[in-house]
C-alpha positions as CSV (number, residue, x, y, z in Angstrom):
1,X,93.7,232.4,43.4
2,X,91.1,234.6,45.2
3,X,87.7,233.3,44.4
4,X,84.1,234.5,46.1
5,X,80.8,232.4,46.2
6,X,78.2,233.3,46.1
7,X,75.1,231.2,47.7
8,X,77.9,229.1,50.2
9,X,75.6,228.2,52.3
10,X,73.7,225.7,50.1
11,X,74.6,222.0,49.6
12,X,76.8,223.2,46.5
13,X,78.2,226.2,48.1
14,X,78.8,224.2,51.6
15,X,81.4,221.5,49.2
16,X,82.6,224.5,46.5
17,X,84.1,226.5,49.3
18,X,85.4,223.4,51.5
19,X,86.8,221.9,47.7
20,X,88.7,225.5,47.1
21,X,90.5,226.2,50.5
22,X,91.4,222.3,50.3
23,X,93.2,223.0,46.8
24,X,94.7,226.2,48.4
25,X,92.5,229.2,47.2
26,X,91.7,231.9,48.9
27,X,87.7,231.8,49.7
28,X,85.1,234.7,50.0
29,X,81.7,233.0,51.3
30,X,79.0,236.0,50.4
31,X,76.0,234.4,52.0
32,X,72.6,235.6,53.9
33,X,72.4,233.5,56.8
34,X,76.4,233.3,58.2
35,X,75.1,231.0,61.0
36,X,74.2,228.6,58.3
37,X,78.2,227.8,57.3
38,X,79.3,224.5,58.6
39,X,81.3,225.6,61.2
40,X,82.7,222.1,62.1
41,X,85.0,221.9,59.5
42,X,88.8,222.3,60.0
43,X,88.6,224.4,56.9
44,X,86.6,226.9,58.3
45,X,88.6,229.3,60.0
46,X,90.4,229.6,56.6
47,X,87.4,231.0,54.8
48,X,86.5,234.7,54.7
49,X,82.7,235.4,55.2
50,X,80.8,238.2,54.0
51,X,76.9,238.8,54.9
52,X,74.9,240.6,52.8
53,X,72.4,240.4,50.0
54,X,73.4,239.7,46.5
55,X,70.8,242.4,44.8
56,X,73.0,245.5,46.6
57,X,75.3,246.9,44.3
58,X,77.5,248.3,46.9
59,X,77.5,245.0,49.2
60,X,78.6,242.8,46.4
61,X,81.2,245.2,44.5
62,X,82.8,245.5,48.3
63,X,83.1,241.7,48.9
64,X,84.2,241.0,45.3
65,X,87.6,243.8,45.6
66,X,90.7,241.3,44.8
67,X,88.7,238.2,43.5
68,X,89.5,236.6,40.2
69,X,86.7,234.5,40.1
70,X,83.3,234.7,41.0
71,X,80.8,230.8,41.8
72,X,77.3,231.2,41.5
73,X,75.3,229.0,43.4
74,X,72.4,230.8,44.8
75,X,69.2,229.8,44.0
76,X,66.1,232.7,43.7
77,X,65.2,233.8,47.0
78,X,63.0,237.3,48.7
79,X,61.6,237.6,45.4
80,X,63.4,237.7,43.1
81,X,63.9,236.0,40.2
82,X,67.4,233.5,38.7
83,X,68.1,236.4,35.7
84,X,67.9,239.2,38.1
85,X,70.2,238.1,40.6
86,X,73.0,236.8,37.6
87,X,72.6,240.2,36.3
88,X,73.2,241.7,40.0
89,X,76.3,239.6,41.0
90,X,78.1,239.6,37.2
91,X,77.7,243.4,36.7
92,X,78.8,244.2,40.2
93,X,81.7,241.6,40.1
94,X,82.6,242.6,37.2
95,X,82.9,246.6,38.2
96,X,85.2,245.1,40.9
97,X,87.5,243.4,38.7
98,X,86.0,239.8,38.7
99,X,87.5,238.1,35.4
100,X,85.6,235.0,35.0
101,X,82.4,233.6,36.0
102,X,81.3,230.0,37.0
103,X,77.7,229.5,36.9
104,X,75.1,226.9,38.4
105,X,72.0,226.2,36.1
106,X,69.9,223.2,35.9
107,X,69.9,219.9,33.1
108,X,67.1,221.6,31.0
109,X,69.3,223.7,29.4
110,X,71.6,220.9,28.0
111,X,70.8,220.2,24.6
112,X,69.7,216.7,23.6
113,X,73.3,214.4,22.2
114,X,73.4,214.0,18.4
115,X,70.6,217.0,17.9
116,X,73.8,218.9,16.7
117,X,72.7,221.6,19.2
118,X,69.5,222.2,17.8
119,X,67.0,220.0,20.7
120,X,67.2,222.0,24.5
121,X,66.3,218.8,27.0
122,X,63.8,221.0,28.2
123,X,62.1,220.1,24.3
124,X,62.6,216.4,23.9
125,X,59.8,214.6,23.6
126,X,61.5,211.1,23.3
127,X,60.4,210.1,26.9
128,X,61.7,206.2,26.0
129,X,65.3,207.8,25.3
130,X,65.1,209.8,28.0
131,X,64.8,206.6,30.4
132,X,67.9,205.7,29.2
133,X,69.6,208.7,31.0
134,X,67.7,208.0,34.4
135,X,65.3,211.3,33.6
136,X,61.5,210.4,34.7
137,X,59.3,211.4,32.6
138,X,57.3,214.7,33.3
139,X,55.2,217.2,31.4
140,X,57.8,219.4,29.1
141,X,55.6,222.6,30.2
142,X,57.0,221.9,33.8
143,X,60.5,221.5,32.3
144,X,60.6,224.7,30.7
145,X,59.7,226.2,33.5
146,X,62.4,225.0,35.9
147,X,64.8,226.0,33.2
148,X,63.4,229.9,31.7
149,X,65.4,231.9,34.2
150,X,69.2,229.6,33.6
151,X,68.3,230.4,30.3
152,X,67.3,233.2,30.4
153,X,70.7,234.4,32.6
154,X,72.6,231.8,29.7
155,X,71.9,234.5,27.4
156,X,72.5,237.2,29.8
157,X,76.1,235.8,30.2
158,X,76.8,235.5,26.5
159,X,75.9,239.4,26.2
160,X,78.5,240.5,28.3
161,X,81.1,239.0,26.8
162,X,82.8,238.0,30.0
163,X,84.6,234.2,30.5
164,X,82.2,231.8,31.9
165,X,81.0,228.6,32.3
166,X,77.3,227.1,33.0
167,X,77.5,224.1,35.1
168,X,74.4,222.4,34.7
169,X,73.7,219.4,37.1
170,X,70.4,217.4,37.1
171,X,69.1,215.7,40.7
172,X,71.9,217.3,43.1
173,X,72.5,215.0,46.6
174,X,75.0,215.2,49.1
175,X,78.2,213.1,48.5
176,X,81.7,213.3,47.9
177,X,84.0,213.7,44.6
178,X,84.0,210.1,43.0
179,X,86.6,209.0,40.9
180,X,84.0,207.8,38.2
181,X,81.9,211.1,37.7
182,X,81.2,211.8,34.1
183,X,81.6,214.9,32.7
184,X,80.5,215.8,29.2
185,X,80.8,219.4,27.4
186,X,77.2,221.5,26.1
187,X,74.4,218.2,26.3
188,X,73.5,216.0,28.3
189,X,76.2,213.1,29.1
190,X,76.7,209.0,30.2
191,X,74.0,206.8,31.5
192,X,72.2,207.8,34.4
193,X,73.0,211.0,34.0
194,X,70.2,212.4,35.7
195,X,71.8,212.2,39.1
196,X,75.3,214.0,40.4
197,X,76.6,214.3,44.1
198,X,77.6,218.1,45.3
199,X,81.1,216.9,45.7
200,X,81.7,216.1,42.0
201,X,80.2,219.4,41.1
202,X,82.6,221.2,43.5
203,X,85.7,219.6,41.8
204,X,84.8,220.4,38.2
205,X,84.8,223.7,38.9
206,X,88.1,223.9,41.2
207,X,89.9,221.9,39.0
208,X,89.1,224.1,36.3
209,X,90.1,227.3,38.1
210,X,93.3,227.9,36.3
211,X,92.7,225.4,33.9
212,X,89.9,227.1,32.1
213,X,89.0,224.5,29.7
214,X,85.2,224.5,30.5
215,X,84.7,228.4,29.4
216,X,82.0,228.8,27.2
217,X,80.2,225.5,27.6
218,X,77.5,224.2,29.5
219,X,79.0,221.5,31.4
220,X,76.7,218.0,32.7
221,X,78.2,216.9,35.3
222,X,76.9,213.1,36.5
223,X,78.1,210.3,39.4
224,X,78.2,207.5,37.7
């Protein structure tokens, strides 16, 4: 499978791309800063890299010609803002021929377990049960905050009626793919949930490549 990320030069994009060419994909890195890559991996001259910014139409329909999947990991940079750059990369993808969509958001936007889907994270107000899942409390204004523009681009995703998946991680830290990683479908997940190593993340979403059985959720990852 062809796939392009998008943002590869982040801790994420760094262990998505390395996790893809190791399972035998076919990688597009679209990044800003090339010289940022880790060129030290053995995996490297394997990956196709493509500089240029995500808000150009042109740039991003180019690098996306003969992918099947697009990985979203950028973060807002120059400006602009987390909706604006979804909408950039999906439509553009999408005019290329991009079929599904794997998207990076944040734990906020997981809704609370047993609220039946009714409770966003970013709303509870049950600090003690929060402790339980390794989440310190803060204020829920700065919550909301962090999490407006995944939901914002959440919503964006549903309209288009394209296949996707929101993979929303809380504290992200470098580390491999574990063997115990937790991964729960829509809210938040297992003890300690709060905390989830880049190489976990990276593996959820190449495993699920052909598999598609995370479309249409909003996945928690966690390293237990």
């Amino acid at each position: 499978m062809k796939i392009i990320i998008f943002g590869a030069t982040g801790g994420l994009g760094q262990w998505t791309w390395k996790t893809a060419l190791k399972a035998g994909h076919e990688v597009v890195a679209f990044v800003r800063s090339p010289d940022k890559l880790d060129k030290t991996d053995p995996l490297f001259e394997k990956l196709q890299i493509v500089s240029g910014d995500v808000m150009n139409a042109t740039g991003v329909r180019d690098a996306c010609k003969g992918c099947q999947v697009a990985i979203n990991c950028t973060s807002p940079a120059g400006g602009n803002s987390t909706i604006e750059m979804a909408q950039s990369i999906v439509n553009n993808a999408a005019a290329s021929g991009v079929e599904k969509f794997y998207m990076v958001g944040g734990l906020g936007a997981l809704w609370v377990p047993g609220s039946n889907k009714t409770v966003l994270l970013q709303d509870w107000e049950d600090t003690d049960a929060m402790a339980e899942f390794g989440i310190p409390s803060m204020p829920k204004e700065k919550i909301q905050k962090m999490t407006k523009g995944h939901l914002e681009a959440m919503a964006f995703m549903e309209s288009t009626g394209l296949p996707y998946t929101f993979v929303c991680p809380g504290m992200m830290v470098d580390g491999p793919s574990t063997s115990s990683r937790v991964v729960t479908l829509d809210e938040l997940g297992g003890k300690n949930a709060i905390k989830v190593n880049f190489g976990d993340i990276a593996q959820v979403i190449v495993d699920d490549l052909e598999k598609g059985e995370l479309i249409g959720h909003r996945v928690c990852v966690a390293t237990s």
